[in-house]
C-alpha positions in Angstrom: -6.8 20.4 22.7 -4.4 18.8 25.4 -0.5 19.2 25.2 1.5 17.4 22.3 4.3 16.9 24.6 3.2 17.7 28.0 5.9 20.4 27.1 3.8 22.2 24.2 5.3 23.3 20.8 2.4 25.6 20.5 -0.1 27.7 22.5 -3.7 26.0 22.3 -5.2 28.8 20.6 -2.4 28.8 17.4 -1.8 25.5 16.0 1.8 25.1 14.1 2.1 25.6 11.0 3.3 22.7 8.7 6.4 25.0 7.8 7.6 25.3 11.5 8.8 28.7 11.2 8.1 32.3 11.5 7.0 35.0 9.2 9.6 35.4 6.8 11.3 39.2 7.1 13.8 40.8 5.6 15.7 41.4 9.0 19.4 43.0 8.2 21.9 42.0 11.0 21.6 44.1 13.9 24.9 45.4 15.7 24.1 44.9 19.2 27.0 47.2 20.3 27.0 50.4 17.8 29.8 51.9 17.8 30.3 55.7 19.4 29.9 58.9 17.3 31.6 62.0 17.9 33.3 60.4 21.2 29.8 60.1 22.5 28.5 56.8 23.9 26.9 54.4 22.0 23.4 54.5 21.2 21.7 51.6 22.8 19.7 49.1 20.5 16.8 47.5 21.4 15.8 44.4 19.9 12.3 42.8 19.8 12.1 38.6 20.6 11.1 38.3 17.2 14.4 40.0 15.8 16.0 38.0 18.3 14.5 34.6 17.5 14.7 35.3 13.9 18.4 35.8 14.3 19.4 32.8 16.5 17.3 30.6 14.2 19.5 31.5 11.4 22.6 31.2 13.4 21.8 27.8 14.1 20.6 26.7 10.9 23.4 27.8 9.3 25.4 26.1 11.8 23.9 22.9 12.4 22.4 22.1 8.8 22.8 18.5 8.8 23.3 17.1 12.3 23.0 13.3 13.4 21.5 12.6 17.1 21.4 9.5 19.1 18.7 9.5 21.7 15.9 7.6 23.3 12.3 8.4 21.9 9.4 9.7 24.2 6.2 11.6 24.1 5.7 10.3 20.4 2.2 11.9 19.2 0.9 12.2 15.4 -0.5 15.3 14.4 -2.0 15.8 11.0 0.1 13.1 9.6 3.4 14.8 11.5 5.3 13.4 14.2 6.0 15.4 17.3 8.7 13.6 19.9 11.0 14.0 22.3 14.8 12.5 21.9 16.6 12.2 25.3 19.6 10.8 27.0 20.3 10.7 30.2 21.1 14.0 31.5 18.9 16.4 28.2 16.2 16.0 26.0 15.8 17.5 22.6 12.3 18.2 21.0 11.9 16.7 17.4 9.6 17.6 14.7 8.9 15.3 11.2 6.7 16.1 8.3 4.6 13.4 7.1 6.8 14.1 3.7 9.5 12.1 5.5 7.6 9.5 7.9 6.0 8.0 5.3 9.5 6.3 4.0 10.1 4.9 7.1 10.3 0.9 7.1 9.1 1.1 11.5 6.8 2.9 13.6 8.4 5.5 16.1 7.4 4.7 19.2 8.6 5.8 23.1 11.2 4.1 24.7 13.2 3.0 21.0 16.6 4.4 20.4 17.2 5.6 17.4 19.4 8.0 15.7 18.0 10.9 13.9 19.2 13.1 10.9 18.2 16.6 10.5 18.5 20.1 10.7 18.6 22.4 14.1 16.0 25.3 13.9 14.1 27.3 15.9 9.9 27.4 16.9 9.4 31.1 17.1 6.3 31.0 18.7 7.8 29.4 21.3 11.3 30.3 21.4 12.5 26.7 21.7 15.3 25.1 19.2 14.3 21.9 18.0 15.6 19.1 15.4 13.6 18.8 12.5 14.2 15.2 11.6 14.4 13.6 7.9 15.2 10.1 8.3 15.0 8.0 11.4 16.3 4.6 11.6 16.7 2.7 15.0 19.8 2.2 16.4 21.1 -1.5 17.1 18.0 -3.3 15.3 17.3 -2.8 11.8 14.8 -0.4 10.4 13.3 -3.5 8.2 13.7 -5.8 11.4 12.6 -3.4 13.6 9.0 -3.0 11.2 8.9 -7.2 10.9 8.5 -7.3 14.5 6.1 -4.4 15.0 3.4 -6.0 12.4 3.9 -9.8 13.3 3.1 -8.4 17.0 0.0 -6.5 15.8 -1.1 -9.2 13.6 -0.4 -11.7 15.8 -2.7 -9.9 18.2 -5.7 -9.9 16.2 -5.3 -13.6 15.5 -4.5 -13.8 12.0 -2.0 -16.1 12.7 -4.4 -18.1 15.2 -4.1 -22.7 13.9 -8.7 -22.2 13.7 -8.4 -20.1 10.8 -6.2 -22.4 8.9 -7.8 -24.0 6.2 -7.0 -27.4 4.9 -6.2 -28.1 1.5 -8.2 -29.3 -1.4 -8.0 -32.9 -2.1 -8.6 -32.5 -5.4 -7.7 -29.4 -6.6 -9.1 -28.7 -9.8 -7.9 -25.0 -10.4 -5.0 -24.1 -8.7 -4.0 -20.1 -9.0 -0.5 -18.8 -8.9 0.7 -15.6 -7.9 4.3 -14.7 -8.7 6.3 -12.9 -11.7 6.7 -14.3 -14.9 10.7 -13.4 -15.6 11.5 -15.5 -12.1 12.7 -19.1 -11.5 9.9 -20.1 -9.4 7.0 -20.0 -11.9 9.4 -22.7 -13.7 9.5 -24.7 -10.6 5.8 -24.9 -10.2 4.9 -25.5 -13.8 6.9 -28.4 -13.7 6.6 -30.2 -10.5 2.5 -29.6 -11.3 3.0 -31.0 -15.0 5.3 -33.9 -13.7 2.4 -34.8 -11.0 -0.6 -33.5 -11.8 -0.9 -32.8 -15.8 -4.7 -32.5 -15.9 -4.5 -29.7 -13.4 -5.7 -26.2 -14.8 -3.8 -23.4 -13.8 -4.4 -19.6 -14.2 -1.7 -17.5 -13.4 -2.1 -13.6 -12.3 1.7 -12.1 -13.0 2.5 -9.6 -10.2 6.2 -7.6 -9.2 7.6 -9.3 -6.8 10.4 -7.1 -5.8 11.4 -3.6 -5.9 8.6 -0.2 -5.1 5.3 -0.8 -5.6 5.5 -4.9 -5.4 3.2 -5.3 -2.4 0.0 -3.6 -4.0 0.8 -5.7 -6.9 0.6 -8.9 -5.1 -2.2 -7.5 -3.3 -4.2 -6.7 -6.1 -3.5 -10.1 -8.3 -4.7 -12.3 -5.2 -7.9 -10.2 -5.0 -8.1 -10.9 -8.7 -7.5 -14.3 -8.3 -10.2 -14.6 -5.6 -12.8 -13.4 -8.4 -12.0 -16.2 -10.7 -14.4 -19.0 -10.5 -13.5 -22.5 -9.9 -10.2 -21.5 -8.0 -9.3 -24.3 -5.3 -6.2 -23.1 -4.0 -3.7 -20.4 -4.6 0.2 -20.0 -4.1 1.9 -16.5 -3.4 5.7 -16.5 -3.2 9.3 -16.0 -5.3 12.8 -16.9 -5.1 15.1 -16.5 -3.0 16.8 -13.0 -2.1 17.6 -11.0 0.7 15.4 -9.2 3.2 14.4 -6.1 1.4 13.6 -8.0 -2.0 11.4 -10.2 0.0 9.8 -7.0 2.0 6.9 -7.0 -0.6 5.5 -10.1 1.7 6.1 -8.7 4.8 4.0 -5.5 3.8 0.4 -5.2 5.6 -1.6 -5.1 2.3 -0.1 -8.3 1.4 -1.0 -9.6 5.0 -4.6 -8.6 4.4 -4.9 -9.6 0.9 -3.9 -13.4 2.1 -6.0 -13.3 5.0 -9.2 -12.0 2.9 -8.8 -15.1 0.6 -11.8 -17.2 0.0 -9.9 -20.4 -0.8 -6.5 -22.0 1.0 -3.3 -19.8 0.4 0.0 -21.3 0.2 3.3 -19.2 1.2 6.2 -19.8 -1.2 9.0 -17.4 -0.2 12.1 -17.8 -0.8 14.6 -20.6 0.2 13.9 -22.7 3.5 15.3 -20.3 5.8 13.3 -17.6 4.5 11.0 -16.1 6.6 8.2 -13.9 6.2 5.1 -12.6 7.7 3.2 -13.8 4.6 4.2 -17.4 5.7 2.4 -16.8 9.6 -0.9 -16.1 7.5 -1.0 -18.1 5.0 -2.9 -21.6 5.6 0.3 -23.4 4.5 3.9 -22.4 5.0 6.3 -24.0 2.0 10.2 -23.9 2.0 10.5 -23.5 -1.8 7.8 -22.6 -4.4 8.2 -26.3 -5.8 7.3 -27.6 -2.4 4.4 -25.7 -2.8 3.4 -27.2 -6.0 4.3 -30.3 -4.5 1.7 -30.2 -1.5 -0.7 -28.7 -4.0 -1.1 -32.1 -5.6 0.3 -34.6 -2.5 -2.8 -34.8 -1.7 -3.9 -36.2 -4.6 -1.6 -38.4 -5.1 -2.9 -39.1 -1.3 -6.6 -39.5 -2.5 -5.3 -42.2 -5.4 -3.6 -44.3 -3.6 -6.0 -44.6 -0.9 -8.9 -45.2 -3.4 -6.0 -47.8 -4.6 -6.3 -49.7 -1.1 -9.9 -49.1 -0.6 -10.9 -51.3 -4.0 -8.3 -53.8 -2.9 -10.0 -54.1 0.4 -13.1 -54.2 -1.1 -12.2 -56.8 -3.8 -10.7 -59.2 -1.1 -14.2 -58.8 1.2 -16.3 -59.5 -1.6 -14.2 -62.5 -2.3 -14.1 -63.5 0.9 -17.4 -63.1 1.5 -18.5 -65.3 -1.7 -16.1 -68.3 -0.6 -17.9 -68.3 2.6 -21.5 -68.1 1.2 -21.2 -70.7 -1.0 -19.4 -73.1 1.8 -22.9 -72.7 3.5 -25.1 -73.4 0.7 -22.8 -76.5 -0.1 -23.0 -77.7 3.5 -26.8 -77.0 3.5 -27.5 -79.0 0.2 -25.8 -82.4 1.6 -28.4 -82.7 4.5 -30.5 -85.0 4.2 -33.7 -83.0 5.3 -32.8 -80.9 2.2 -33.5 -83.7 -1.0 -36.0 -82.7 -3.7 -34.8 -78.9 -2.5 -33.9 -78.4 -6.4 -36.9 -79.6 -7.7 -39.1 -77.8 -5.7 -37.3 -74.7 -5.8 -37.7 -74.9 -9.9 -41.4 -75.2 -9.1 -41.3 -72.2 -7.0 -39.3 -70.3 -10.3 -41.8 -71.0 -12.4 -44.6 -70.0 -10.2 -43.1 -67.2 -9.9 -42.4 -66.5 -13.4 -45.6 -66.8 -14.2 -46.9 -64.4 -11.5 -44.4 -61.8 -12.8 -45.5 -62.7 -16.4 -49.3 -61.8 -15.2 -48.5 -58.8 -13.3 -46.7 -57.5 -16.3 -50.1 -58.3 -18.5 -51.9 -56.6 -16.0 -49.9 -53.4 -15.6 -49.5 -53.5 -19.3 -53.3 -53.1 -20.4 -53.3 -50.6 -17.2 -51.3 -48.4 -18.6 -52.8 -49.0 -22.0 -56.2 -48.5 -20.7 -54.9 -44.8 -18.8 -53.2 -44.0 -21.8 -56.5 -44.5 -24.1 -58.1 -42.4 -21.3 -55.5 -39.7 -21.2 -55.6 -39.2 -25.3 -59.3 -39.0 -25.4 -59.1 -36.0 -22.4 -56.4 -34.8 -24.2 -58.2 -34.3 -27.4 -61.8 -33.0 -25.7 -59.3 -30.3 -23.7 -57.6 -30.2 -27.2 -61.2 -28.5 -28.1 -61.2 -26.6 -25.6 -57.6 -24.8 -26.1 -58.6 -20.8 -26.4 -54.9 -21.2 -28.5 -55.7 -23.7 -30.6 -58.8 -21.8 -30.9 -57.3 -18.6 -31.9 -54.7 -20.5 -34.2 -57.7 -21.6 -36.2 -59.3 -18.4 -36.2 -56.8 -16.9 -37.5 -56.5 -19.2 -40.3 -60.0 -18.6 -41.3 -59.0 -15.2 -41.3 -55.9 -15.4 -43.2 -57.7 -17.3 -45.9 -60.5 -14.8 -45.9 -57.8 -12.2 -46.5 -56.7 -14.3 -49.2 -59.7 -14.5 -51.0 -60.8 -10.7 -50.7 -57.5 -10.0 -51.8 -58.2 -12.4 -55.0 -62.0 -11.1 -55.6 -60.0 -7.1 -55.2 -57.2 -8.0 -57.7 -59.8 -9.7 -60.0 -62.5 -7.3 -59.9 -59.8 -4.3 -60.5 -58.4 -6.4 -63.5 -62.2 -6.8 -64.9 -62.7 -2.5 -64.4 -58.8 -2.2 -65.9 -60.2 -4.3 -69.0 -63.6 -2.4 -69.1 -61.4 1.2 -69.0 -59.4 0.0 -71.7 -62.0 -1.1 -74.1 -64.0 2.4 -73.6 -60.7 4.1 -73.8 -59.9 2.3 -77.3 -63.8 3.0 -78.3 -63.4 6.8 -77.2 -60.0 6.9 -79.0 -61.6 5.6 -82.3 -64.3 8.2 -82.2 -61.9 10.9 -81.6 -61.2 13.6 -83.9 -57.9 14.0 -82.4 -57.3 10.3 -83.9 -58.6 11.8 -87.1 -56.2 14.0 -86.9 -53.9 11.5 -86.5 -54.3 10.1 -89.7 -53.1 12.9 -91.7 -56.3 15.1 -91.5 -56.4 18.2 -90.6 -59.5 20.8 -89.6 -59.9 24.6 -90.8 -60.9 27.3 -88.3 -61.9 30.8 -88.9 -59.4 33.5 -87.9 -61.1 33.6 -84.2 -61.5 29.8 -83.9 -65.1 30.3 -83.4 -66.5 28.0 -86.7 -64.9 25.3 -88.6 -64.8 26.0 -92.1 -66.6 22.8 -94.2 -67.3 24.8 -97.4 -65.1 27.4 -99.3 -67.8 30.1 -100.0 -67.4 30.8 -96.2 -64.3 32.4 -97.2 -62.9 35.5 -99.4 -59.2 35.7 -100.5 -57.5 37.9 -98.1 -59.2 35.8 -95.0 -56.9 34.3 -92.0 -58.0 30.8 -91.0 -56.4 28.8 -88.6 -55.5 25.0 -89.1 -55.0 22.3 -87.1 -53.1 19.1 -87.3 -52.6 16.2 -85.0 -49.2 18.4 -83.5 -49.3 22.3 -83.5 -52.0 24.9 -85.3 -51.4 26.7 -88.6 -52.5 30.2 -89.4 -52.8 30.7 -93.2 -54.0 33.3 -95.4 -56.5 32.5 -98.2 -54.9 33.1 -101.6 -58.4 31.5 -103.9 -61.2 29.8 -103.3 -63.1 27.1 -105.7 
């Protein structure tokens, strides 16, 4: 890798370390003149350049622990998001070191040749044994930091032709959406509602709320034009606030703002702040307004533009076609009083009714035409209607579901016929049933081992078991007599 600095802060085969510093150690001050023992001489110490270094770093960042320099910037390089540089004067040069901790708040870009004054801290690059400043804030010295940043962008910008009169886009004439861009708890949404409610009342008008002011207010903006740029219908848009001073304005001189305007699919408007207000935000935008109600005011001037000149356009026309009917019928006046022209009437009637009653038989004719195609058409109509493979599957499936219909029928009534049928034999077999006998009060006698029924009482001695049974249960008796 080639040198930083053309003065290195590090060899090319050990890249700094983000901390700057060397090893820590636990190095106890050294005495570099011991004192004698025993009247002899003093031992001599030896220290090593690390000792050394370690030493005069924490000299001088004890000493110098807050320092401001003024100096002329050169050899500014980034390096993993850190700034390396140089900061000289005419007769010495100091080398500077930022982490990207601390560039990222500044409102400019370093660059060689600026002046500037730094604040920071004197330490020391061990590997190197050079003292540098490592720098915390930055801010230039003369021009302001914010000032100092306008100019940088509008330079770059205006470089790449963002602020080039081609890419300006006209606006609308009629504008039937119109989206705004702006905060809520501000005058200027006030100020457009009712310059576009005054002159434009039929206008519809979507409104994306966005911080206008304060940390974080540029991706805000950012983020509710790209929204607005999604919503259809949109035919314009205006950006902008009140007036305030140049940091609560800064949100519109930010790049993502920049972008966000330039990326716009419709005609932006710039509304910041008063008249002599000025931000980048106005160089991009397709229209620059002093005021956000001037910007709701050239939202709808040109429609109030379009009116009136539809206005003078159907006045114009009127006074032709007036004009132009006088003149007509000062012609046919002047060519009925020659004399060539007597009888003109009369013949012309003649003409009228010839040609009414042409226009009476062309009608007939057509008529029965078209009656006779339409005769033509229905009778095609009907033989493709025969042909239809839907109309034939329609009926098919008619047939079908009335087949189903009527097996279901002959089913229900042929199971009703074998229901009626089971009945009656079950009624017949019920009747026939000793069980029903039973039923009836009856009861039937049974020899001990159920083998025999007992019909006559000489089949059994006194003494004997027999069993009985009734309609519910069995009995088991014991024979007392028998007659």
């Amino acid at each position: 890798m080639s040198d930083l600095f053309d003065l290195p802060f590090e060899d090319e085969d050990e890249p700094e370390r983000e901390d700057n510093g060397a090893v820590e150690r636990d190095v106890s001050p050294i005495d570099s003149r011991p004192p004698a023992v025993d009247g002899r001489p003093p031992v001599r110490r030896v220290h090593t350049v690390t000792e050394l270094t370690v030493r005069v770093r924490d000299h001088l960042e004890a000493e110098f622990f807050e320092v401001w320099v003024e100096g002329e910037l050169s050899n500014c390089r980034l390096w993993n998001g850190h700034l390396y540089y140089t900061l000289k004067d005419a007769t010495s040069q100091l080398r500077g070191f930022m982490f990207r901790s601390a560039l990222r708040y500044l409102k400019f870009k370093p660059a060689d040749g600026l002046r500037v004054v730094a604040r920071g801290r004197i330490s020391v690059y061990e590997p190197k044994g050079e003292y540098q400043l490592v720098c915390e804030h930055l801010e230039p010295q003369g021009l302001g930091a914010l000032q100092l940043a306008f100019d940088q962008l509008k330079k770059r910008l205006q470089d790449e032709g963002l602020f080039d009169a081609a890419r300006k886009r006209p606006l609308p004439a009629l504008p039937r959406k119109i989206g705004v861009v702006t905060s809520l708890d501000g005058a200027a949404i006030h100020d457009i509602l009712n310059v576009l409610r005054r002159r434009h009342a039929n206008a519809h008008i979507v409104i994306r709320p966005a911080r206008v002011q304060g940390e974080g207010a540029a991706s805000d903006v950012a983020r509710a034009l790209r929204a607005l740029a999604k919503v259809p219908g949109v035919d314009v848009m205006i950006v902008g606030r009140g007036g305030g001073s140049i940091e609560d304005l800064w949100a519109f001189n930010e790049e993502v703002v920049i972008r966000a305007i330039a990326a716009a699919p419709v005609p932006v408007i710039s509304a910041v702040g008063h008249e002599s207000d000025v931000t980048i935000a106005d160089f991009v935008a397709d229209v620059r307004a002093p005021t956000p109600s001037a910007a709701a005011e050239l939202v709808v001037a040109r429609t109030d533009e379009f009116a009136g000149r539809i206005d003078r356009l159907h006045e114009q026309l009127v006074a032709a076609a007036h004009g132009r009917v006088q003149r007509l019928s000062r012609r046919i006046h002047l060519a009925a009083a020659r004399p060539a022209m007597a009888g003109y009437g009369a013949r012309l009637a003649m003409k009228r009714r010839r040609a009414a009653e042409l226009d009476r038989s062309l009608e007939d004719t057509a008529r029965l035409a078209v009656m006779s195609r339409a005769r033509r058409l229905q009778a095609v109509r009907r033989q493709l209607d025969t042909l239809d493979l839907g109309r034939r599957l329609g009926a098919i499936r008619t047939r079908l579901v009335a087949a189903r219909g009527r097996l279901s029928g002959a089913v229900a009534h042929r199971r009703h016929v074998a229901d009626a049928s089971l009945r009656r034999c079950a009624n017949r077999l019920e009747t026939l049933s000793p069980l029903a006998v039973l039923g009836r009060g009856y009861a039937v006698c049974w020899n001990a081992d159920r083998t025999r029924a007992l019909t006559d009482a000489v089949e059994v001695a006194p003494g004997d078991t027999v069993r009985v049974t009734l309609s519910r249960g069995e009995i088991a008796a014991k024979v007392s007599e028998t007659k």
